[in-house]
FIZAPA-186717 format. One record per residue (C-alpha): residue number from 1; residue in one letter; x, y, z. Coordinates in Angstrom, 1 decimal. Layout:
residues N
nr:rest:X:Y:Z
NUM:A:X:Y:Z
...
//
This chain:
residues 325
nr:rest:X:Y:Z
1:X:-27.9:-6.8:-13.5
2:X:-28.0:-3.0:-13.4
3:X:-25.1:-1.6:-15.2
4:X:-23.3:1.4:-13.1
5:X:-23.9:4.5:-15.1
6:X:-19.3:5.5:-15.9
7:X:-18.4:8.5:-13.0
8:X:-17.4:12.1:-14.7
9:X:-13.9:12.4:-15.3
10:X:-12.0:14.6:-13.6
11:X:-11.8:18.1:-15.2
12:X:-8.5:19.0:-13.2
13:X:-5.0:17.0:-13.9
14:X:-2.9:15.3:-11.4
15:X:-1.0:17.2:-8.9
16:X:1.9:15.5:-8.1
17:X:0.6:12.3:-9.2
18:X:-2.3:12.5:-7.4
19:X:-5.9:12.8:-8.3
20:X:-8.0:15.6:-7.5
21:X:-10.8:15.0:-4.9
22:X:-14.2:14.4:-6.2
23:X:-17.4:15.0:-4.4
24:X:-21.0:14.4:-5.1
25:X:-23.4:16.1:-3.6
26:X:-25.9:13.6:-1.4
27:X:-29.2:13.8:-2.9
28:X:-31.3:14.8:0.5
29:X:-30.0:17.4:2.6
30:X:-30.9:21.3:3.0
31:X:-27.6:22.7:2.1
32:X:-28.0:26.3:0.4
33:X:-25.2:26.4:-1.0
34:X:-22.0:24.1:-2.4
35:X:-19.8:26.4:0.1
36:X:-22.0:25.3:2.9
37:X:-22.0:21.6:2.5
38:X:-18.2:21.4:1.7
39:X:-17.8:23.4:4.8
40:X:-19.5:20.4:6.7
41:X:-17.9:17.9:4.7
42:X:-14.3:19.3:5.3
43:X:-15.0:20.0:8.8
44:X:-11.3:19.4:9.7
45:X:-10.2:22.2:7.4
46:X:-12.5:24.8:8.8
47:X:-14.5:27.1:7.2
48:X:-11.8:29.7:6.2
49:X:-9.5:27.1:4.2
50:X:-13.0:26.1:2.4
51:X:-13.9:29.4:1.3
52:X:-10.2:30.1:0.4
53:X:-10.4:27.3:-1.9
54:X:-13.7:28.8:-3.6
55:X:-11.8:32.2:-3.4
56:X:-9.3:31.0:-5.6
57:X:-11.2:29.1:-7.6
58:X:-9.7:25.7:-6.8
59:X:-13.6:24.1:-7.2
60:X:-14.5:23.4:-10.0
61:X:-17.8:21.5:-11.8
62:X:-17.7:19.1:-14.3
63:X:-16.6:21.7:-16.7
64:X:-13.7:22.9:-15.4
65:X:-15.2:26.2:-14.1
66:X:-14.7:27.6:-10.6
67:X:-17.9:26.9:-8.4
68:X:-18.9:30.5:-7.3
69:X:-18.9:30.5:-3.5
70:X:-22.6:31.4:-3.3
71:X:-23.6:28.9:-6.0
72:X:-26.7:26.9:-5.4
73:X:-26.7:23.4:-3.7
74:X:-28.0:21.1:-6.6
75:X:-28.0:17.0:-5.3
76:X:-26.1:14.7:-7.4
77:X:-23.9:17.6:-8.6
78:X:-19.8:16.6:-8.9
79:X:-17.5:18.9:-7.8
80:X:-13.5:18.5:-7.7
81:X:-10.8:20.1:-5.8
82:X:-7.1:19.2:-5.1
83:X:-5.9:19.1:-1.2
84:X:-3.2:20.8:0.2
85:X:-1.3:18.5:1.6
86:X:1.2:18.3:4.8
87:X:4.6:18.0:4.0
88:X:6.2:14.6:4.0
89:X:9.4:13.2:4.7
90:X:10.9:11.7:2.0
91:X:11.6:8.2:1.6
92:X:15.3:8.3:0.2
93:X:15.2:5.1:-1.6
94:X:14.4:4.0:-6.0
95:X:11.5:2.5:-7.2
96:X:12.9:-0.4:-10.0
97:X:10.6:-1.1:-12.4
98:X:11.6:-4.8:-13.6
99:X:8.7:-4.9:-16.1
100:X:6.8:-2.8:-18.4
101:X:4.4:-3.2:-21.4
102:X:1.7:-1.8:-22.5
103:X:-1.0:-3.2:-19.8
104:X:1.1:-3.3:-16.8
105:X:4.0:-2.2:-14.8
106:X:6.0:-4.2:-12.1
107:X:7.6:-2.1:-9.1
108:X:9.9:-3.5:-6.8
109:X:9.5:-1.1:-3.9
110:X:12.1:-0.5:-0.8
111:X:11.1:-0.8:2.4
112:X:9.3:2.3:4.1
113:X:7.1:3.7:0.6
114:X:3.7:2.8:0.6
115:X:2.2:1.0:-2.3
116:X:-1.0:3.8:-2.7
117:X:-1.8:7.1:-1.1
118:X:-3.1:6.3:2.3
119:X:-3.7:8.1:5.6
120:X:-0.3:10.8:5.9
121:X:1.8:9.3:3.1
122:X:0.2:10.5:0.0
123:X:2.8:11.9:-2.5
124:X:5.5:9.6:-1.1
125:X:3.7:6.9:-2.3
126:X:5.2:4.2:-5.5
127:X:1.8:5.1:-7.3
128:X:2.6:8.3:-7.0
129:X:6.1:8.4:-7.9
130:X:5.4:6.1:-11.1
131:X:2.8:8.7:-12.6
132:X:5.5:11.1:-12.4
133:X:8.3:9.1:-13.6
134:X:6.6:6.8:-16.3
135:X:4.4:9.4:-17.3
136:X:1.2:6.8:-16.9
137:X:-1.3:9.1:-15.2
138:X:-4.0:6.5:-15.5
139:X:-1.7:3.8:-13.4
140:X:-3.5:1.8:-11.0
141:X:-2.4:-0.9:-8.5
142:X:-3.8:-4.3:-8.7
143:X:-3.3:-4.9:-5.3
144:X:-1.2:-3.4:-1.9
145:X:1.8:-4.3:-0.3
146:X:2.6:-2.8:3.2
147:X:4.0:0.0:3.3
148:X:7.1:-1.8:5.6
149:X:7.7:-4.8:3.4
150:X:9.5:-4.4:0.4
151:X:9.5:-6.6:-3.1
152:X:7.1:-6.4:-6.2
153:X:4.1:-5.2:-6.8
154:X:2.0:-4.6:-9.9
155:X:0.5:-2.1:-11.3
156:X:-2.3:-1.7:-14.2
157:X:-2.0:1.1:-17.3
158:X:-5.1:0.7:-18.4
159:X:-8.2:1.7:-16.6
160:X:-10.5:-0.5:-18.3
161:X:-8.3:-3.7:-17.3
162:X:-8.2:-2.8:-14.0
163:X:-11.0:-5.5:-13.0
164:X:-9.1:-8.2:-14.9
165:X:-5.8:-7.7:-12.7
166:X:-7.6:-6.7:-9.5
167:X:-9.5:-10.3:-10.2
168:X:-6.4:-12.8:-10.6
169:X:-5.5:-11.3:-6.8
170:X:-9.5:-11.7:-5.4
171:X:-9.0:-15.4:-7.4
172:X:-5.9:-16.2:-5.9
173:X:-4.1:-17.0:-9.3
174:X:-1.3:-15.2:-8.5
175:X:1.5:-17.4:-6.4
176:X:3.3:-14.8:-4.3
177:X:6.7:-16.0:-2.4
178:X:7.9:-14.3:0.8
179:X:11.7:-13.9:2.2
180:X:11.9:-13.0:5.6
181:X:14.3:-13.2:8.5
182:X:13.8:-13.5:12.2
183:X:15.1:-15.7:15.0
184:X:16.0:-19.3:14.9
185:X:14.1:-22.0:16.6
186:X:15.8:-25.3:16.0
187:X:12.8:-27.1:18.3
188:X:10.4:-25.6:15.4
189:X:9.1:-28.3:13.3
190:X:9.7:-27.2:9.8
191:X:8.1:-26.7:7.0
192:X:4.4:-26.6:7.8
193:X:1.5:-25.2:7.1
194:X:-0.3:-22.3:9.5
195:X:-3.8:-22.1:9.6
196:X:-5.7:-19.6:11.4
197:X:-8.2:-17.4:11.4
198:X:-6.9:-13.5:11.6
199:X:-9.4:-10.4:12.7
200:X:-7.7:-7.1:11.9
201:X:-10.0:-4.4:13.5
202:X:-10.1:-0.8:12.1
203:X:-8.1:1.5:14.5
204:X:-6.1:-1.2:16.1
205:X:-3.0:-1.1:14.7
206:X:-2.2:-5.3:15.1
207:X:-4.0:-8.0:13.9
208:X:-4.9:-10.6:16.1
209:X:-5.5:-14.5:15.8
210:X:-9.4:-15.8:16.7
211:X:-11.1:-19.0:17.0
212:X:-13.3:-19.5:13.7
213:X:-12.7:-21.1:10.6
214:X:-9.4:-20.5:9.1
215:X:-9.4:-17.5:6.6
216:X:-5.0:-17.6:6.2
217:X:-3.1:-20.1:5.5
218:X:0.9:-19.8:5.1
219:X:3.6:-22.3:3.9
220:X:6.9:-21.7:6.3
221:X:9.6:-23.2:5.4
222:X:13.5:-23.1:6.5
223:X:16.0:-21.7:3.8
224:X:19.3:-21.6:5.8
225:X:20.0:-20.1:9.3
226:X:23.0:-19.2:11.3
227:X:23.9:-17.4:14.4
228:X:20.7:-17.9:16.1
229:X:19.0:-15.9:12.8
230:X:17.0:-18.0:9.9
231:X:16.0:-16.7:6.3
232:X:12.3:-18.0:5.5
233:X:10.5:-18.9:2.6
234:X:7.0:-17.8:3.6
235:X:4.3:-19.0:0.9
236:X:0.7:-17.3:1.5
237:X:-2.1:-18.8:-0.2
238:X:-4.5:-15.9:1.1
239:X:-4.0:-12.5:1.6
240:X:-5.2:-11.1:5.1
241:X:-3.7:-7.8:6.5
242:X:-0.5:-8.5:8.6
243:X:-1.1:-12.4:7.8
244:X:2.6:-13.5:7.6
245:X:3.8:-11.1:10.3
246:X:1.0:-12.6:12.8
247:X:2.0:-16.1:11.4
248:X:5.5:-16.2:12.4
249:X:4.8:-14.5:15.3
250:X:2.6:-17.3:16.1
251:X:5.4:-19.4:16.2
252:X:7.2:-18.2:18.0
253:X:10.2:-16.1:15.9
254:X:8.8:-13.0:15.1
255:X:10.3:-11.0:12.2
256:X:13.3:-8.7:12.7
257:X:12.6:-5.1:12.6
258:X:8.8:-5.6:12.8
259:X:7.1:-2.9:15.1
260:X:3.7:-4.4:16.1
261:X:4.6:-8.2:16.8
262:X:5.2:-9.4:19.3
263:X:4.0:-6.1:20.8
264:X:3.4:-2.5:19.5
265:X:6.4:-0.5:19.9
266:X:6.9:3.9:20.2
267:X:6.6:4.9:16.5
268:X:9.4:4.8:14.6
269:X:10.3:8.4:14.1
270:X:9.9:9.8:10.5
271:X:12.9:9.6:8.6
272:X:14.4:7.1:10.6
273:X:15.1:4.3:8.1
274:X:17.7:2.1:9.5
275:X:15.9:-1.2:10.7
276:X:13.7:-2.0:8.4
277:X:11.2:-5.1:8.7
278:X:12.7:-8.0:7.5
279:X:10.0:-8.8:4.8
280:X:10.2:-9.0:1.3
281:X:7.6:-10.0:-1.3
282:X:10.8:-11.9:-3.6
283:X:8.6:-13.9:-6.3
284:X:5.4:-13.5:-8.3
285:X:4.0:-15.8:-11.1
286:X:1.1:-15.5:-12.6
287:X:-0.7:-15.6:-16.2
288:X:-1.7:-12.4:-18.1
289:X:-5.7:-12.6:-18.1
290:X:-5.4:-9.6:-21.0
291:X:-2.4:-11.5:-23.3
292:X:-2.0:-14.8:-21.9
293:X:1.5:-14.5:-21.0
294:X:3.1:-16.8:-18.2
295:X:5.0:-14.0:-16.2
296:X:7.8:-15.1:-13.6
297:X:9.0:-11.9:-11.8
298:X:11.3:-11.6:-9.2
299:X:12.5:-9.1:-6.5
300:X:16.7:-7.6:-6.7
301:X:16.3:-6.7:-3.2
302:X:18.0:-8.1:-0.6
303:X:17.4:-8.3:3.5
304:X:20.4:-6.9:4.8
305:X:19.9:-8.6:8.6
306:X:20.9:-11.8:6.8
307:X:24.1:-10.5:5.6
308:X:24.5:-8.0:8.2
309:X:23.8:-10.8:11.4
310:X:26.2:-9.7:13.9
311:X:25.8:-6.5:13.3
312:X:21.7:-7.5:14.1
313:X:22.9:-9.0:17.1
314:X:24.8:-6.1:18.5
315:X:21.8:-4.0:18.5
316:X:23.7:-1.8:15.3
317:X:21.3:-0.5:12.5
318:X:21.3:-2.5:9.4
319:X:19.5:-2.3:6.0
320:X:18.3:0.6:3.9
321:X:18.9:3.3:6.0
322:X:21.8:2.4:7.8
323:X:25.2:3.9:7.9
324:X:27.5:2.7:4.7
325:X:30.1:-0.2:6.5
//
């Protein structure tokens, strides 16, 4: 097996938590200059935010100098730069950490925060936030939770055991519990087992369910219910986008709050945080591949539709963002 030859590191410190960009220059191509293929590259800046950036020196080589805007297009080259980034709203709600050594860290995030910069939330992001706050600039996440669902997720300190975390999730060694709430079907036989296969297409912002062999598969399971509301005990065994959302919806009582399912609603406007999706990722076990620890985590948070039911059922806001009662 050829052995990847280790990337550069950065020459420029986080920003907010965030890494700088970095940028190799593709080996064929008849760019003059580094200014000219960045230009191309970052066509959606435009040229005059590009040679801004060289104006002020904000790229840089594997060095840590400034790239002179006229400097000579060399393939293979690595060049990094930090983005300026659009304001974003503010999610106004903690990151607990329940657990922390000197391997990993385990977040249990609220509802709304994303687990790792992606698309237009990049600095309101737990990742993000825990750089800052822990001061663990090399903190990576093993895996992703949506950035609507709330509960634990975990995160790696070292780089070099990122592959042995990353691997107990692509293993499925990791038992991951579910709490949800959404309507109550008492002609819903109960508990079963969903199988199905799930297709989520890039730019389509549901998931859908396909014939095909089965690729998710999800324990359901009644805890209590009440007032024509149930809390759920979902149990995943595999990890496709949307999987428990599309699951439940499949049968029937789709989860309170959720956007997409049964159909994709008008965005929620930003910094409108009062109906949250009623998902939360409430247990995860698993055994330490770096000490051999048995670790039994679980989530403080709570789905405030359960306790808040009538309230649910008037059409009032509930959860995170809603008025204090």
């Amino acid at each position: 097996m050829r052995r990847r030859t280790p990337l550069p590191p950065s020459p420029l410190p986080q920003r907010d938590g965030i890494d700088a960009v970095r940028v190799r220059l593709p080996f064929d191509g008849a760019w003059a200059t580094v200014r000219e293929y960045l230009v191309e590259r970052l066509s959606g800046a435009g040229p005059g935010v590009v040679t801004g950036m060289f104006d002020g020196g904000l790229v840089v080589g594997a060095d840590g100098r400034a790239v002179a805007a006229d400097a000579a297009y060399v393939p293979g080259m690595f060049v990094w730069f930090h983005r300026e980034l659009p304001p974003e709203v503010p999610v106004p709600f903690a990151v607990d950490v329940v657990y922390r050594d000197e391997h990993i860290v385990v977040a249990d995030k609220p509802h709304f925060l994303a687990t790792t910069p992606r698309g237009g939330h990049v600095t309101e992001t737990v990742l993000a936030r825990l750089r800052r706050e822990l001061d663990i600039p090399a903190l990576g996440a093993a895996h992703r939770l949506d950035r609507l669902t709330a509960g634990l997720v975990l995160f790696m300190v070292r780089p070099e055991e990122r592959g042995a975390y990353q691997t107990l999730f692509s293993e499925k060694r990791v038992r991951k519990e579910y709490e949800a709430v959404a309507p109550h079907d008492p002609g819903l036989a109960l508990p079963r087992t969903v199988r199905s296969r799930i297709l989520k297409e890039r730019g389509v912002l549901a998931a859908r369910e396909v014939e095909g062999e089965p690729n998710a598969v999800t324990r359901v399971e009644v805890v209590d219910h009440r007032a024509g509301l149930a809390r759920y005990r979902l149990t995943p065994t595999t990890g496709q986008t949307h999987q428990l959302r599309v699951h439940m919806n499949a049968l029937g009582v789709p989860l309170l709050g959720d956007p997409l399912y049964p159909e994709v609603t008008a965005p929620v406007p930003a910094g409108d945080f009062r109906r949250p999706l009623q998902l939360l990722a409430r247990a995860m076990d698993f055994t330490d591949p770096v000490t051999g620890t048995a670790h039994r985590f679980r989530s403080t948070r709570t789905l405030e539709a359960w306790a808040s039911y009538a309230g649910w059922a008037a059409g009032q806001p509930y959860g995170e963002g809603a008025p204090t009662r």
